[in-house]
Backbone as JSON Lines, residues from 0, in Angstrom:
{"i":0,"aa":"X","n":[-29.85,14.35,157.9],"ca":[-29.12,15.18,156.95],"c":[-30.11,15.76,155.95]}
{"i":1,"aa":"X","n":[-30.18,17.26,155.78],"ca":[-31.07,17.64,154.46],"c":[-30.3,17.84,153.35]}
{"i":2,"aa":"X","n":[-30.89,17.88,152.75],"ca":[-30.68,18.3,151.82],"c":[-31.18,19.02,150.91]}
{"i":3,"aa":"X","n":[-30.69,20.25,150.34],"ca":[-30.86,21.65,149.84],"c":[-30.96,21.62,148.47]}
{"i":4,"aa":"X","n":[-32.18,21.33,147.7],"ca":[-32.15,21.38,146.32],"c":[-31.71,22.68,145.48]}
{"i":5,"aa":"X","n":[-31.94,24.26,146.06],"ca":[-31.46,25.14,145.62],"c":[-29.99,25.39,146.2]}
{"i":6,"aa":"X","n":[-28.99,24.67,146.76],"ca":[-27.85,24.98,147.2],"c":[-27.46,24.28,146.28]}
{"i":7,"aa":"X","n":[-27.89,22.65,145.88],"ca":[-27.4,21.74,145.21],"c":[-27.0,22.47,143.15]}
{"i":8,"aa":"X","n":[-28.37,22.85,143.34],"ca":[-28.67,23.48,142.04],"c":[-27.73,24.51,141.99]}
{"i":9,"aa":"X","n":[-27.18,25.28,142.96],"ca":[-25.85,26.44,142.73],"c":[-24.48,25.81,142.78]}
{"i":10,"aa":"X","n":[-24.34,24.64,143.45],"ca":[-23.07,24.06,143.01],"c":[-23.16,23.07,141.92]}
{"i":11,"aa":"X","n":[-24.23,22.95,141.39],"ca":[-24.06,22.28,139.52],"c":[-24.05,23.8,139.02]}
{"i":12,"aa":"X","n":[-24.5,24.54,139.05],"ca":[-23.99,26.19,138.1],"c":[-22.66,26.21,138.6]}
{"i":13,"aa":"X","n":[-22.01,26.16,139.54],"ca":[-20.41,26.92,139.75],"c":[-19.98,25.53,139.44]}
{"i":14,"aa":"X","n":[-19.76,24.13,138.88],"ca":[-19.3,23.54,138.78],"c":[-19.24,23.63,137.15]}
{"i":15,"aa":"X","n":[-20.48,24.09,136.53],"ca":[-20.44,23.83,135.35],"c":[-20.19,24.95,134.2]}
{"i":16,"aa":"X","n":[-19.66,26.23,135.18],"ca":[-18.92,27.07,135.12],"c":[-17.75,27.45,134.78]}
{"i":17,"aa":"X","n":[-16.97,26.57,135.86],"ca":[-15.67,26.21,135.9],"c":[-14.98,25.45,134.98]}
{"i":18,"aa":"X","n":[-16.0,24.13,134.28],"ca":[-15.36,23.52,133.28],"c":[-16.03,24.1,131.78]}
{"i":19,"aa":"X","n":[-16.7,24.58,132.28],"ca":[-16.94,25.36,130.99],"c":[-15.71,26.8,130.76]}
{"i":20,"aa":"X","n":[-15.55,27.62,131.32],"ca":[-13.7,28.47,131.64],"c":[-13.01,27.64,131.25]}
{"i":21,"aa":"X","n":[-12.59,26.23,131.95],"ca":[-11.36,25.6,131.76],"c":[-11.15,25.19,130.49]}
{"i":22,"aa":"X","n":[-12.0,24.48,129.67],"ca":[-12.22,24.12,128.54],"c":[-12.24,24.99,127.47]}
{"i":23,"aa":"X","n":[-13.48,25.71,127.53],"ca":[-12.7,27.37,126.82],"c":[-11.26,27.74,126.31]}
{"i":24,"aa":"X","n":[-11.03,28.06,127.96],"ca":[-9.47,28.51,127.9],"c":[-8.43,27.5,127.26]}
{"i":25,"aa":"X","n":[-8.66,26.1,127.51],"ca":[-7.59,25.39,126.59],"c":[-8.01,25.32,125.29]}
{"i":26,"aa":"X","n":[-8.75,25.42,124.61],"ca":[-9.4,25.59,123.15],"c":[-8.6,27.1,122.83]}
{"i":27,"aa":"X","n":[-8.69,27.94,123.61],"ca":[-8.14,29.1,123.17],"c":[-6.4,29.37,122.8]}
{"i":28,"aa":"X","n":[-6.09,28.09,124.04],"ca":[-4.59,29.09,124.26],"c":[-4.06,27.17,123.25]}
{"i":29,"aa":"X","n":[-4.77,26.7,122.32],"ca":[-4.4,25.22,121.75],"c":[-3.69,25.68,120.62]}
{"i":30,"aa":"X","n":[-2.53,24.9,120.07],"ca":[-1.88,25.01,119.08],"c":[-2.78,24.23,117.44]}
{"i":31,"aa":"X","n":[-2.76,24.89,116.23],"ca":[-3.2,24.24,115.27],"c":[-3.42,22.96,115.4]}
{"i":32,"aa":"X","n":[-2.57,22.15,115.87],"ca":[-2.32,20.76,115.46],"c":[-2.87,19.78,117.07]}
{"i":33,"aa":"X","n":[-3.07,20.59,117.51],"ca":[-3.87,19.45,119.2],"c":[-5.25,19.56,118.94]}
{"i":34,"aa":"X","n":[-5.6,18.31,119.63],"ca":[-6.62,17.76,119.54],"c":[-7.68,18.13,120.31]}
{"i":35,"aa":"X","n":[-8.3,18.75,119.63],"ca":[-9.19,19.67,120.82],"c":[-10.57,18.49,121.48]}
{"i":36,"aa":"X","n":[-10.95,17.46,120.71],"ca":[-12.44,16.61,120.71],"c":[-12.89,16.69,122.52]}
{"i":37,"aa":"X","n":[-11.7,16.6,123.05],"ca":[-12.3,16.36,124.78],"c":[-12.5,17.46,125.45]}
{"i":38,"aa":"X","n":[-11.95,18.49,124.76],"ca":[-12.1,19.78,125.53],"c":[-13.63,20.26,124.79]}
{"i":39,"aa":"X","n":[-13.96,20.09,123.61],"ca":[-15.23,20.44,122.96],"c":[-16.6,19.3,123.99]}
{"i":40,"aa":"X","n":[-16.37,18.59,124.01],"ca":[-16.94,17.58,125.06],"c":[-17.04,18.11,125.92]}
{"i":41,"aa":"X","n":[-16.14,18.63,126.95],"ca":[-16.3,19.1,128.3],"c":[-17.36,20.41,127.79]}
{"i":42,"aa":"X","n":[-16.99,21.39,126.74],"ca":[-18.18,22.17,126.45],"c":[-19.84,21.93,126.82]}
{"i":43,"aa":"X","n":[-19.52,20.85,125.87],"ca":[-21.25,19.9,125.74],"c":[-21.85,19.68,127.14]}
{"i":44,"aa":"X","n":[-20.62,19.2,127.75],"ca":[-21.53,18.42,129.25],"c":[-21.51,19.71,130.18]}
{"i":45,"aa":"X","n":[-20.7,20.64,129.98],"ca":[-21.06,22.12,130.92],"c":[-22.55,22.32,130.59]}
{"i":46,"aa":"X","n":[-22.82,22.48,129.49],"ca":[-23.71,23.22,129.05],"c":[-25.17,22.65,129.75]}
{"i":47,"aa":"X","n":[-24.92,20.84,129.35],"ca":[-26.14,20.0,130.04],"c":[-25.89,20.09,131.12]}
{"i":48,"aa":"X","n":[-24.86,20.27,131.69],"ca":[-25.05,20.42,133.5],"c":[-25.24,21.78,133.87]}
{"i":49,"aa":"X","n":[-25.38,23.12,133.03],"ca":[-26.09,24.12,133.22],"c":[-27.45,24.04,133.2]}
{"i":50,"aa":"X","n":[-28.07,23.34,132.16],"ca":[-29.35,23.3,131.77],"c":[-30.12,22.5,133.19]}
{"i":51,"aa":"X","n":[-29.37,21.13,133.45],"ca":[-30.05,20.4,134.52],"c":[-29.55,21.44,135.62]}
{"i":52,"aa":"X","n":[-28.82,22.31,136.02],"ca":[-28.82,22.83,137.48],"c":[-30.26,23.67,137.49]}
{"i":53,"aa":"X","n":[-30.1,24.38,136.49],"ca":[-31.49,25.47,135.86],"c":[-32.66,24.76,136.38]}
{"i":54,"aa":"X","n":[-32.72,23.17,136.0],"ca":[-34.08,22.79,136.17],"c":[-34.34,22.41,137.49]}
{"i":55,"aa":"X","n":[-33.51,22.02,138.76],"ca":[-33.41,22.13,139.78],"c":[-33.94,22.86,140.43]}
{"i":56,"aa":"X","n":[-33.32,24.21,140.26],"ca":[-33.75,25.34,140.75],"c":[-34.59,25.93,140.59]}
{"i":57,"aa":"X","n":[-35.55,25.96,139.66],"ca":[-36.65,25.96,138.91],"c":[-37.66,25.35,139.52]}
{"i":58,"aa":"X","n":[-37.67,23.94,139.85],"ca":[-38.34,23.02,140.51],"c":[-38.62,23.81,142.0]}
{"i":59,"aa":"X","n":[-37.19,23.44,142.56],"ca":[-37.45,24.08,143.96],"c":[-37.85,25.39,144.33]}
{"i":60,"aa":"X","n":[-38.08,26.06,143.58],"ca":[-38.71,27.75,143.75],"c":[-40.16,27.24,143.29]}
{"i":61,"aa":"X","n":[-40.49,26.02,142.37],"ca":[-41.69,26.52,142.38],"c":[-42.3,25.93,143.53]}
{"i":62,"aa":"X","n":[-42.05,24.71,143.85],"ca":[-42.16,23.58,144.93],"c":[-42.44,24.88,146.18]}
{"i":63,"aa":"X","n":[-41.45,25.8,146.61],"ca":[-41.34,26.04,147.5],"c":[-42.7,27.52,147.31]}
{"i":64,"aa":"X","n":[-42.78,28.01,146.36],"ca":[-44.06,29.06,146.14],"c":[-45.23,27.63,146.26]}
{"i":65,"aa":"X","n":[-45.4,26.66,146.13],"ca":[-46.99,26.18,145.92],"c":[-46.75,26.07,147.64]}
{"i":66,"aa":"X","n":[-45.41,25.26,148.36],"ca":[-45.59,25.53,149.82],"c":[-46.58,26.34,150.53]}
{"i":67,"aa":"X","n":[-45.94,27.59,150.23],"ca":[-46.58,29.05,150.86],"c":[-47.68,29.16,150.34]}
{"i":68,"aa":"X","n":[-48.1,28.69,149.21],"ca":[-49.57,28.71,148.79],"c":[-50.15,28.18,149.87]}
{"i":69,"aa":"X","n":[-49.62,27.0,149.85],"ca":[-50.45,26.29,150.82],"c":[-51.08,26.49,151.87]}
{"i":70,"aa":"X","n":[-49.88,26.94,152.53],"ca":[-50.03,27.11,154.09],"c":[-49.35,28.51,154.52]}
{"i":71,"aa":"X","n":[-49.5,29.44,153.66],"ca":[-49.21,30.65,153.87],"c":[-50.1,31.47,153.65]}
């Protein structure tokens, strides 16, 4: 089984996407008086699971340019 560090790295961006929208959107459409703390949370951890997909992908592009250095 391989496994695809730049595929991996695009489903932490569309994952951390999605709860970053979802969360959003209930912050938006929230009444004065609800408790927003878990939906601001889900913010936070979108954001770090944007940042770590970033570094993933980052990695594996460069990983994969010193490759072709190599032996290209």
């Amino acid at each position: 089984m391989r496994i695809d560090a730049l595929t991996t790295a695009y489903q932490g961006m569309q994952s951390a996407t999605e709860r970053l929208n979802s969360a959003g959107g209930r912050i938006a459409q929230a009444r004065p008086d609800e408790d927003l703390a878990g939906d601001i949370v889900d913010l936070k951890v979108a954001g770090i699971q944007m940042r770590a997909s970033t570094a993933v992908a980052k990695t594996a592009s460069e990983m994969m340019g010193t490759l072709l250095d190599m032996f290209g």
